[in-house]
C-alpha positions in Angstrom: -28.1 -40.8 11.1 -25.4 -42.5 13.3 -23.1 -40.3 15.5 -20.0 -41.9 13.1 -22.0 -41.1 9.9 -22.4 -36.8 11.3 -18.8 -36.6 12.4 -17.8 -38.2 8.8 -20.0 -35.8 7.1 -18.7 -32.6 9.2 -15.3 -33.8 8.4 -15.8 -34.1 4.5 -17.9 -30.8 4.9 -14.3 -29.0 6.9 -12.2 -30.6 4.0 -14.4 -28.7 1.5 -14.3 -25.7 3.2 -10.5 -26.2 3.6 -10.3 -26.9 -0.1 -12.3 -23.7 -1.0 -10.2 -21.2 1.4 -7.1 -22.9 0.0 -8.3 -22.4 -3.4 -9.1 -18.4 -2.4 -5.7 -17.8 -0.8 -4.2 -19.2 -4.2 -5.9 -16.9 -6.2 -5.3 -13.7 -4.0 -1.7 -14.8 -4.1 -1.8 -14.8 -8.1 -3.0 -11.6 -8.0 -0.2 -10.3 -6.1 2.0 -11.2 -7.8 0.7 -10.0 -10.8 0.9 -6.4 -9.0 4.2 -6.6 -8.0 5.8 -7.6 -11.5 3.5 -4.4 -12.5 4.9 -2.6 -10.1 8.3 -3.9 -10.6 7.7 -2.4 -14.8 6.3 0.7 -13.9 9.4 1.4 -11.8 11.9 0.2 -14.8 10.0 2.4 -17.4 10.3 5.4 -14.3 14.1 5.0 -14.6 14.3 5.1 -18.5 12.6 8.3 -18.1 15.0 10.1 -15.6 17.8 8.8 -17.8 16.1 10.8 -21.3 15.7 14.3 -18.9 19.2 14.6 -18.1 19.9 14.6 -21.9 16.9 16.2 -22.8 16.9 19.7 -20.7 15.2 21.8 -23.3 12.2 20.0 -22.9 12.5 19.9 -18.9 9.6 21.6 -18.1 7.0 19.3 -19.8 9.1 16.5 -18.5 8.7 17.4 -14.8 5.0 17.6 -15.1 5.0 14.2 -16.4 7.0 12.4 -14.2 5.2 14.7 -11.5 1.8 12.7 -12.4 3.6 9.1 -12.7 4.8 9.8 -9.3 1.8 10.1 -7.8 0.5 7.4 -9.8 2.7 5.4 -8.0 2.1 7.0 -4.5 -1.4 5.8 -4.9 -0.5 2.7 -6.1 1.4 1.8 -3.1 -0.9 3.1 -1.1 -3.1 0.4 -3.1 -0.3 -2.5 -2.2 -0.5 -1.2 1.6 -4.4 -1.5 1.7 -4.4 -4.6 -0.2 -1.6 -5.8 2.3 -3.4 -4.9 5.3 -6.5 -7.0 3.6 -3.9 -9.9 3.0 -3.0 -9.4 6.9 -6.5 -9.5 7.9 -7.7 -12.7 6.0 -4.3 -14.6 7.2 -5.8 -13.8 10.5 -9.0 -15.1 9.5 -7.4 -18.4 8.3 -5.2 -18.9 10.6 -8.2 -18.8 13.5 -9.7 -21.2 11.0 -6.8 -23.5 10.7 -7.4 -23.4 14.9 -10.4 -24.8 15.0 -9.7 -27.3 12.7 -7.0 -28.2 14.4 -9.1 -29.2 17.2 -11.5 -30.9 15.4 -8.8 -32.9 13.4 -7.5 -34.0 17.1 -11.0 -35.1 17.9 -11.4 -37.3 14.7 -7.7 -38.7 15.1 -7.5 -39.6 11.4 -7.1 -36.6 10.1 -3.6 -35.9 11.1 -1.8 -36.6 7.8 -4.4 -33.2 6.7 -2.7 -30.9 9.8 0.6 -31.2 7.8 -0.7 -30.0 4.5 -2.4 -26.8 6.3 0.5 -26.3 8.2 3.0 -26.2 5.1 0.5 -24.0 3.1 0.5 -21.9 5.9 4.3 -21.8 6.3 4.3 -20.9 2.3 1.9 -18.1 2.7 3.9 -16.5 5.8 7.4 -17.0 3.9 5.7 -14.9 0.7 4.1 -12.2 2.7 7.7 -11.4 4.2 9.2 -11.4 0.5 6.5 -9.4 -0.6 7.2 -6.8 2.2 10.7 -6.7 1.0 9.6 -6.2 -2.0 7.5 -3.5 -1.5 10.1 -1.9 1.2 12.9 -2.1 -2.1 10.4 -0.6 -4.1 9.8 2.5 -1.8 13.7 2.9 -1.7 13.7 3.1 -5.1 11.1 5.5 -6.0 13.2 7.8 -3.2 16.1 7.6 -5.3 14.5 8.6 -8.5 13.0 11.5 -6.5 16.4 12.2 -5.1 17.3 12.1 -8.6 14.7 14.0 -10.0 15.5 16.6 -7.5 19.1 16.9 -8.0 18.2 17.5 -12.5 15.9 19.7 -11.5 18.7 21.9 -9.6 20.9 21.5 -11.6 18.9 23.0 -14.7 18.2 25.9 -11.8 21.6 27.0 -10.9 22.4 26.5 -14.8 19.4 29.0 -16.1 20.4 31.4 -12.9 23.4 32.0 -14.0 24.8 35.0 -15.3 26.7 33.0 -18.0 23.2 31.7 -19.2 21.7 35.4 -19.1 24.3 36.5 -20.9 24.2 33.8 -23.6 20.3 34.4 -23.8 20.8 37.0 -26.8 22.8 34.4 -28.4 20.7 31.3 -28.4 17.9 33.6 -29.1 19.4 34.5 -32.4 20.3 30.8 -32.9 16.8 29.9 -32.9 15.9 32.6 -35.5 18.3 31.1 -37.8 17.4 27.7 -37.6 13.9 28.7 -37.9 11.0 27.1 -36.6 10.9 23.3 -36.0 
């Protein structure tokens, strides 16, 4: 084998290694999105929920316990989106050492340069949608505090309201409602 043939065969061998991390990070990036617009549902279903408990107090208590369990679904699930972030992080890292090397080995074969621009735009995409995904996750951990806060501030409310001597004194009242009305 000539020297020229080898370094034409490594290089062909680097642009199918290139092709197949490429191919990877497209993929992984698919996937996260997919997550997000999950994500991104779970959380509108979440506030069509706090909306039906402030009209809905009689059922309150079954209510809480439910929302209760979809918040920590979603607690574990952004734990999830932090792990799989973190992963992300990593193989960046990984590719961008990769993109390193090649980058000296596409300065040694001289005709690769036109290649260097292609890795360095994908790499440019794949930084500029990390950072929206990080704002997208930091929106999304402002809004599940606000439902909380939400939560929190139904949950007094029905409190103070079933505290109160008004509602004690009332009790006999709705009690004998409910036996006239009968059962449901």
């Amino acid at each position: 084998m000539q020297p020229n043939e080898h370094r034409s065969s490594g290089a062909e061998l680097d642009n199918v290694k290139l092709k197949a991390q490429s191919n990877l990070l497209s993929a992984l990036i698919s996937q996260s999105r997919e997550e997000l617009k999950w994500s991104r549902d779970e959380l509108h279903r979440r506030d069509d929920r706090i909306g039906r408990l402030e009209g809905n107090i009689q059922r309150r208590d079954d209510r809480i316990v439910e929302l209760g369990e979809e918040m920590l679904r979603r607690d574990d699930k952004i734990v999830e989106l932090g792990a799989e972030m973190l992963r992300r992080d990593d193989k960046i890292s990984e590719l961008t050492g990769e993109l390193q090397r090649r980058d000296e080995q596409i300065d040694q074969l001289g005709s690769r340069v036109g290649r260097i621009g292609q890795l360095e735009e994908e790499l440019a995409r794949v930084a500029s949608e990390l950072l929206r995904r990080e704002g997208d996750i930091a929106q999304l951990r402002t809004q599940l505090q606000q439902q909380d806060d939400l939560l929190e501030a139904a949950e007094e409310r029905f409190r103070k309201v079933t505290q109160s001597s008004s509602w004690r004194l009332t009790a006999p009242w709705r009690a004998l409602g409910r036996a006239i009305k009968g059962p449901r």
